[in-house]
C-alpha positions as CSV (number, residue, x, y, z in Angstrom):
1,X,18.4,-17.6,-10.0
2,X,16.7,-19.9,-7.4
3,X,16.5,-17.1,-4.4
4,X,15.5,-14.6,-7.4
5,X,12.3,-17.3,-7.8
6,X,11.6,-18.0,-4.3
7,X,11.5,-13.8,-3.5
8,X,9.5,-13.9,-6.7
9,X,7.3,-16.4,-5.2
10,X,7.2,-14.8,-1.6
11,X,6.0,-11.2,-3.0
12,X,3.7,-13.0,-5.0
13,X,1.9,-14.5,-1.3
14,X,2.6,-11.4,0.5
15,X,0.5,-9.1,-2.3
16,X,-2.5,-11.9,-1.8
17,X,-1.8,-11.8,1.7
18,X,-2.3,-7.7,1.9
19,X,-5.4,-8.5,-0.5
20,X,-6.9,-10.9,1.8
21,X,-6.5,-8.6,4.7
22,X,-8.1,-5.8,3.5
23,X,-11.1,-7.9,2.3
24,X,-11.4,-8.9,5.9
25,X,-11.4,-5.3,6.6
26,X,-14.2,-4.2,4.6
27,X,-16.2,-7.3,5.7
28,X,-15.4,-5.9,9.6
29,X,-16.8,-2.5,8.7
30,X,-19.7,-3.8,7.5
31,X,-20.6,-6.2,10.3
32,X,-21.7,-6.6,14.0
33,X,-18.6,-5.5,15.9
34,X,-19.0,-8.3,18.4
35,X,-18.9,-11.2,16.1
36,X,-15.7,-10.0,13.9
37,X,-14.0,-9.2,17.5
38,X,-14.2,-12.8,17.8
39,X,-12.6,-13.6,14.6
40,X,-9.7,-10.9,14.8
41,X,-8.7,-13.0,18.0
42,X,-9.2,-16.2,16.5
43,X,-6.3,-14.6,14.0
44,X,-4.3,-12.7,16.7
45,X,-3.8,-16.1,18.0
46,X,-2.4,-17.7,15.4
47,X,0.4,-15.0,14.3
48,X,3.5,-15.4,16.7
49,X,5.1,-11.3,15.9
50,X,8.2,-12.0,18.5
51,X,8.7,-15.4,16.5
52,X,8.7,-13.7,12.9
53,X,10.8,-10.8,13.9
54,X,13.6,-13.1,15.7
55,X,13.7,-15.6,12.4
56,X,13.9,-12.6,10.0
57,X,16.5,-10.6,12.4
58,X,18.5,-13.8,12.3
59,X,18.1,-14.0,8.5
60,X,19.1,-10.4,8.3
61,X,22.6,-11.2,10.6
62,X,23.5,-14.3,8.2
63,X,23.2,-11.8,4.8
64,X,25.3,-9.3,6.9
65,X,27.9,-12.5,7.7
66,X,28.1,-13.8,4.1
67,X,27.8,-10.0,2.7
68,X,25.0,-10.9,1.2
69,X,23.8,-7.0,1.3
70,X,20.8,-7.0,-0.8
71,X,19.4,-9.8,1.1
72,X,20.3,-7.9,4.5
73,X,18.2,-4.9,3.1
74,X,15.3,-6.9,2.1
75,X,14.9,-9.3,5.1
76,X,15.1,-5.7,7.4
77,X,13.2,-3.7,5.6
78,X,10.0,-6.6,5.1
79,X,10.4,-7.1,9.0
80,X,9.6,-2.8,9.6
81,X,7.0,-3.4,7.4
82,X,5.5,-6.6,9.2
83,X,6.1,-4.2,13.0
84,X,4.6,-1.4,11.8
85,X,1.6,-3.9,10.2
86,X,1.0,-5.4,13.5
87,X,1.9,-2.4,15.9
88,X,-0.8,-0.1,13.9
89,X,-3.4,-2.5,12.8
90,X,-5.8,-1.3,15.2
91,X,-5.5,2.8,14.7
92,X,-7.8,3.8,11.7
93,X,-5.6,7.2,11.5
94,X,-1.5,7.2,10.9
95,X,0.9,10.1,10.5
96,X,1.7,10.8,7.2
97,X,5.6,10.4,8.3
98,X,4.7,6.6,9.5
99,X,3.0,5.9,6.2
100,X,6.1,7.4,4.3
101,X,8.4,5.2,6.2
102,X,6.2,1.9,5.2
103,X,5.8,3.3,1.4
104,X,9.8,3.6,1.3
105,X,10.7,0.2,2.8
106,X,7.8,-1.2,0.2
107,X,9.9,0.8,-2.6
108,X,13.2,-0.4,-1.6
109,X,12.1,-4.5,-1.7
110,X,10.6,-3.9,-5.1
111,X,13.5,-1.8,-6.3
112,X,15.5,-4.9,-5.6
113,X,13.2,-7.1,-6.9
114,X,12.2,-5.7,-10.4
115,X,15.9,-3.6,-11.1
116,X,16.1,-0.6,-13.7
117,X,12.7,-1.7,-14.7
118,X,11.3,0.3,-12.0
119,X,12.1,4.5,-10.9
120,X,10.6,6.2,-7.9
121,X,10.4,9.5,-6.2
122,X,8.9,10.8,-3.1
123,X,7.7,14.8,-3.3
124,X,6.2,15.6,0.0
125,X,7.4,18.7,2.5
126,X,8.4,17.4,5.9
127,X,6.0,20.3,7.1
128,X,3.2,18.1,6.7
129,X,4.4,14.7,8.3
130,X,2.0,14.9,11.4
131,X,-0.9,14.7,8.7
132,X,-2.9,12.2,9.4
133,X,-4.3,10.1,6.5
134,X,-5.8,6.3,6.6
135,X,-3.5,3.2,8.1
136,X,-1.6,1.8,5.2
137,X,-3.7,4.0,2.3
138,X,-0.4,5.0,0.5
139,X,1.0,1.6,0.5
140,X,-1.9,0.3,-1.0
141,X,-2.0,2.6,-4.1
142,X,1.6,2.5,-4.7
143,X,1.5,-1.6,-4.7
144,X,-1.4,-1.1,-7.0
145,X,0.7,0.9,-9.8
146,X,3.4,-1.4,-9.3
147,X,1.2,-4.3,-10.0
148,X,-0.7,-3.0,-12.9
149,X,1.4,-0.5,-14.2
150,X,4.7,-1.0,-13.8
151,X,4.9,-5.5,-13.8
152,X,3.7,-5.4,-17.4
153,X,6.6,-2.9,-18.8
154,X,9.6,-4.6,-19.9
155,X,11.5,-1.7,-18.4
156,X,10.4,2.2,-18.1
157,X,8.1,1.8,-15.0
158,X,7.6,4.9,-13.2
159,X,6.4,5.5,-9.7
160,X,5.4,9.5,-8.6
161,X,4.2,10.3,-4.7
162,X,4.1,14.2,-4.7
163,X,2.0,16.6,-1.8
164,X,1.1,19.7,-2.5
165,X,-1.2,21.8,0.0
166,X,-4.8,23.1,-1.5
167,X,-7.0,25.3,0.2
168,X,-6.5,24.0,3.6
169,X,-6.1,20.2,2.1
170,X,-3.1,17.9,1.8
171,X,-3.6,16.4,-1.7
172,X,-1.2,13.3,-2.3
173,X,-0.8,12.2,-5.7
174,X,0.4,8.7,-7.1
175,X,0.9,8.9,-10.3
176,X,2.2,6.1,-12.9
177,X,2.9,5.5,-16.6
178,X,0.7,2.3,-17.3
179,X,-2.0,2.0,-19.7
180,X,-4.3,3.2,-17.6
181,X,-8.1,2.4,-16.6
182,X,-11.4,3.2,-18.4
183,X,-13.9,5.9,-16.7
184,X,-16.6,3.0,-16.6
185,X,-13.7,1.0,-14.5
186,X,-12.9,4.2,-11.9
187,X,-16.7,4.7,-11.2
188,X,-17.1,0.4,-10.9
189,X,-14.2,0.4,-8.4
190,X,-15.1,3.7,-6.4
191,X,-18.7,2.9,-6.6
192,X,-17.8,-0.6,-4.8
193,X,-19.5,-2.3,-8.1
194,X,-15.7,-3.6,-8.6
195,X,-15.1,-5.0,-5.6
196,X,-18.4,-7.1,-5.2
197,X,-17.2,-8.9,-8.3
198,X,-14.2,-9.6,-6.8
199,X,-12.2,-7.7,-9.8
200,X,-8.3,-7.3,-9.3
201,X,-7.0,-4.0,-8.4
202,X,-10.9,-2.6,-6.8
203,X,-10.5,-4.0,-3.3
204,X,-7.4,-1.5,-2.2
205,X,-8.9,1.1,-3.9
206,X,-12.5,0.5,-2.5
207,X,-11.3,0.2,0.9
208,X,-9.1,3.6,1.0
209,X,-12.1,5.1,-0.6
210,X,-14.8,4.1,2.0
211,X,-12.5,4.9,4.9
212,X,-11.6,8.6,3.8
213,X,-15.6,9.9,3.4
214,X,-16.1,7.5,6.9
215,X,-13.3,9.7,8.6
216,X,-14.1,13.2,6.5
217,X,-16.5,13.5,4.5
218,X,-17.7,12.7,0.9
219,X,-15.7,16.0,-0.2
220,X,-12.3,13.6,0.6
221,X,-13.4,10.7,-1.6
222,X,-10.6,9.0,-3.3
223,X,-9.8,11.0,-7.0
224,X,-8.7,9.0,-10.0
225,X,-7.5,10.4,-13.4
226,X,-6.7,8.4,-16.5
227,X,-6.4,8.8,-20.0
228,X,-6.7,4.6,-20.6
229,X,-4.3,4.7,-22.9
230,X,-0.5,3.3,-23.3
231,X,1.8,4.7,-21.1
232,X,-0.3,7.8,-20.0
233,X,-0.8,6.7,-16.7
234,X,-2.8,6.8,-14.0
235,X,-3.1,9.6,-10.9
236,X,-5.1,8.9,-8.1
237,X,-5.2,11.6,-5.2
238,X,-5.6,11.2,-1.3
239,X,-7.3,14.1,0.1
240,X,-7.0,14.9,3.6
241,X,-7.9,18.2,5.8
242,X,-4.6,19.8,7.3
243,X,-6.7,20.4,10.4
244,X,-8.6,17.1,12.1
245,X,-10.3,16.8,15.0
């Protein structure tokens, strides 16, 4: 019961760690490069990756010793995450195989973490894994429908990733079976009107938004479909072009 708390606790600072971050983002986009280079070195400097990956791998050996396997899986799957976090930080652009691999180890420490109260599945052709979509977009909206969708269900929570291909696009859909949003909410958060008032959930889903028309145009902006009502879910759909520059 006590590790159960403490994991509880850790996911708790890693979401409002991620939330953090992508705040810092948005504020980077938005202002002089030279001045946030400054501060993204003034952070580089305090983050010690070698140090992290050799206390987690040495965590990871331990859970293998005392066959302690859920543990193993957890500690290795949050230090791929962390690698691929700091290896890709600075590429605005990742392969849709990349950003598959980071959704799935996500998945599998929240699988372990909430139980039968949470089902996934992943529906995307390996044909299309040299897509390339935004650095850690997926992610983002999947942690988002766990949050909001699936925390508050007593059991039932549902996850969807599917890709289908549409006139010369790669849509990706994450669908869930939460209560939903209101239509005044989804134009709020895409507008940005969300995420000046510092509401939950609008930050993620601000950010992906502003970096698909940057990269593609306003014909790619971020899609969101929901019924606000319980347990019909929410879709929201990445669009990217099958052919980039």
């Amino acid at each position: 019961y006590t590790i159960v708390r403490q994991f509880n606790k850790m996911t708790v600072r890693i979401n409002h760690l991620v939330e953090t971050l992508e705040k810092k983002n948005i504020e980077i986009q938005e202002a002089a490069i030279s001045q946030k280079h400054a501060e993204i070195k003034a952070l580089e400097a305090q983050i010690n990756p070698h140090f992290l990956f050799n206390v987690l791998n040495t965590i990871g050996r331990l859970a293998f010793f005392e066959n302690a396997k859920m543990t193993e899986d957890v500690v290795y799957a949050f230090a791929d995450m962390m690698r691929y976090i700091l290896r890709k930080s600075r590429d605005p652009l990742s392969p849709l195989r990349e950003e598959l691999t980071h959704v799935q180890n996500y998945l599998k420490i929240q699988k372990i973490r909430l139980g039968s109260r949470l089902q996934y599945s992943i529906n995307i052709s390996e044909a299309y894994y040299s897509v390339k979509l935004p650095f850690l977009s997926l992610t983002t909206l999947v942690e988002n429908s766990i949050k909001y969708a699936v925390e508050n269900k007593a059991s039932g929570g549902m996850v969807e990733v599917n890709g289908i291909e549409k006139d010369g696009d790669l849509c990706i859909d994450i669908i869930d079976n939460g209560d939903g949003m209101s239509q005044s909410k989804i134009v709020s958060v895409l507008r940005g009107d969300a995420y000046k008032d510092n509401e939950k959930g609008s930050v993620g889903l601000y950010n992906i938004n502003s970096r698909l028309i940057h990269y593609f145009g306003n014909e790619y902006a971020l899609s969101i479909e929901s019924e606000n009502k319980p347990s019909l879910g929410t879709k929201v759909t990445i669009k990217v072009p099958l052919v980039q520059e």
